[in-house]
N, C-alpha and C positions, 0 to 999 in steps of 0.2 A: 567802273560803275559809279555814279554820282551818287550824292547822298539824298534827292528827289527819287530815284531810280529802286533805291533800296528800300525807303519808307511805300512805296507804291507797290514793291514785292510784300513789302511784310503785311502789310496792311489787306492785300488779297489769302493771305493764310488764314486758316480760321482757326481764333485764338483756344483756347482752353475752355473761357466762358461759353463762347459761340456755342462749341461741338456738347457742351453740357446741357444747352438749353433745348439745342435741336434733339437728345439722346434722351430727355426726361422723360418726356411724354411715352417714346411706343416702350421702352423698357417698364416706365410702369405698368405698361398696358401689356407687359409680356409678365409678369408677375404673377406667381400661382398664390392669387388672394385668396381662393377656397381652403387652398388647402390651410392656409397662414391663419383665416379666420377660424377653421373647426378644430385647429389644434388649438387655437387661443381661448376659443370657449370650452373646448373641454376642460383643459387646463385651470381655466377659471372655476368650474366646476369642482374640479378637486381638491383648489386650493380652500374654497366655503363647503367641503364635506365636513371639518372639525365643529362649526358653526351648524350645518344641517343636524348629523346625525344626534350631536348631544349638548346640553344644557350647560355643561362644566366638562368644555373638552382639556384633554391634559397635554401637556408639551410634545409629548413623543407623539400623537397623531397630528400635530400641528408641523413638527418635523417634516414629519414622512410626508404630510398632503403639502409639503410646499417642495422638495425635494421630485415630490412627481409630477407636479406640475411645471418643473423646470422642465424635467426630460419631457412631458410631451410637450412643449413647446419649442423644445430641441427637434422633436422629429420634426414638425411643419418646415425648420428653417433647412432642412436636407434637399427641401424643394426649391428653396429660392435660386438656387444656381441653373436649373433646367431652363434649357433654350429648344426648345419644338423646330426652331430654323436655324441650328448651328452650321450648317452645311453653306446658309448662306450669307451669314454673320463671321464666317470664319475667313472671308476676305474682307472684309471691310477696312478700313486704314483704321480706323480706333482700334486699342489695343486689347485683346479681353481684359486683361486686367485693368483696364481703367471701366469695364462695361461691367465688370463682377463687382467690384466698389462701388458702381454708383447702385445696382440693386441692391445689394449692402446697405449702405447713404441710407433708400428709400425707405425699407423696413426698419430701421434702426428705433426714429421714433414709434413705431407704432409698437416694437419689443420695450422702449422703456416704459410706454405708456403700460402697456400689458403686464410688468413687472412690477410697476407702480400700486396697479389695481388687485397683483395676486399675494401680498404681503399687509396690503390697507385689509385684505378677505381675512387675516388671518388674527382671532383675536390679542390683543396688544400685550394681557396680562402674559401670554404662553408663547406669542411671536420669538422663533429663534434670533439671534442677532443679525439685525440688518446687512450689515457691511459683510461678513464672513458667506451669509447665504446668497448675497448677491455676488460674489466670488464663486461658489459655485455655478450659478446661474449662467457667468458670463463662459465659463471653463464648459461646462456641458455645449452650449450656441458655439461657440469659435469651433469646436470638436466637431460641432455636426457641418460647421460649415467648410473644414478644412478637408473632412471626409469626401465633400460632395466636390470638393474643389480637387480633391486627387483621384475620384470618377472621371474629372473632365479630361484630366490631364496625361491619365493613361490610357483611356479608351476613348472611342469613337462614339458613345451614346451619349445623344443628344438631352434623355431624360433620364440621369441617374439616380433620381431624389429617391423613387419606391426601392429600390435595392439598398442605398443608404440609409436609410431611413432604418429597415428591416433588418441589417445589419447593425447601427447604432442601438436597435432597441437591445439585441443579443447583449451586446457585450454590456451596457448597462444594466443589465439584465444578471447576466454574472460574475461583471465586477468585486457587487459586494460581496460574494461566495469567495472567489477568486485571490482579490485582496487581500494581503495579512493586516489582521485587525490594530496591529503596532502601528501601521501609517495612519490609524484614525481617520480614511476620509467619507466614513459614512456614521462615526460616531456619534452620542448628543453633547449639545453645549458644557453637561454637566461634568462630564470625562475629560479626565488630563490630556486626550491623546487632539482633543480637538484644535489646539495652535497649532498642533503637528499636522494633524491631515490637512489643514488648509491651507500651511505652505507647501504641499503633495498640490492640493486643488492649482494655487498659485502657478506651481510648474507646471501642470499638464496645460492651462490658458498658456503659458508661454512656448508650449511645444507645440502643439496645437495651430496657435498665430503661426510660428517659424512655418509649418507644414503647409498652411494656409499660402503664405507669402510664395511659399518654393513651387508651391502648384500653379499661380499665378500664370504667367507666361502662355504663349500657345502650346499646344504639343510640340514635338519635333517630330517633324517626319521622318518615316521610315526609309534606312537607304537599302534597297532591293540587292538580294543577295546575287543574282543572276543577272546580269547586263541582257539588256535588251538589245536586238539585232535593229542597227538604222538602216534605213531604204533603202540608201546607195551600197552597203557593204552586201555584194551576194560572192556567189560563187561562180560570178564569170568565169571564162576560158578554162574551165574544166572539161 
């Protein structure tokens, strides 16, 4: 093969940019924006409840309304991995994991914008610290998205988001019961235990990714415990 020969093969491949720029458009347009929007404005909502309800809000409700509005902006992202036409997306040569990352990619800005606007809601004198709360933030989102990504990757349902979702709320739900209070990761700024919980937050973002990554891949199929009889094997000359 001459080197005319090879540049003329390669050049019919379509590169990485190509297949990205043709995949932009219907993945965005496969994106569950409703759901993404109403958990962002709820969320938005609860992180300006310290500001609504009272004149001289104190730190611990400025806490808790930015801590909840992490989670439900968590649940919205349980939906981003639903594919309505898996069945027919799960032949395609693109890999899912390169088609789970670029819906990822898409939403991303619009969660830093959202994260942007729900800590600017929160007034400045009582605002928890930046950097530690957005470490929770990102450790709650990879969680819910690592969950939605090990729905896809064990089962056959094209739209896992409501059952993760519903499940993600549980355990955040009784986490804080759950948890021994020694790992501080729902304590306030003021307590010793809060460097400690937040290298706990630190590890679960990092276990969470891991889990994320390992769901990645297609499923594997199942190999059928009973062989199947082919056309030509019968029971001639009997």
């Amino acid at each position: 093969m001459t080197r005319e020969t090879e540049k003329r093969g390669g050049a019919q491949l379509p590169s990485t940019t190509r297949v990205l720029a043709q995949l932009t458009r219907p993945v965005l347009r496969a994106l569950p924006v409703r759901a993404l929007v109403a958990t962002a404005a709820v969320a938005l909502l609860i992180a300006a409840l310290p500001r609504l309800l009272s004149d001289e809000p104190d730190q611990w409700s400025a806490l808790v309304a930015l801590r909840a509005a992490a989670l439900t902006f968590a649940l919205g992202l349980a939906f981003v991995l639903d594919d309505p036409t898996r069945d027919l997306t799960s032949s395609v040569p693109t890999r899912r994991v390169f088609r789970t990352t670029l819906r990822v990619a898409l939403v991303a800005p619009f969660a830093a914008a959202w994260w942007t606007a729900a800590v600017l809601l929160i007034p400045s004198k009582i605002r928890p610290p930046v950097g530690d709360m957005t470490l929770e933030a990102a450790a709650a989102a990879v969680l819910s998205l690592a969950a939605a990504a090990a729905a896809l990757r064990f089962t056959a349902e094209p739209e896992p988001g409501q059952r993760v979702a519903a499940g993600f709320l549980v355990v955040a739900l009784v986490s804080p019961l759950a948890l021994p209070y020694d790992w501080g990761m729902y304590v306030s700024p003021a307590e010793k235990q809060w460097g400690v919980g937040h290298d706990h937050w630190a590890m679960v973002l990092v276990g969470a990714g891991l889990v994320w990554a390992a769901c990645g891949p297609e499923p594997v199929k199942r190999r059928r415990l009973i062989p199947t009889r082919s056309a030509g094997s019968g029971l001639s000359g009997v």
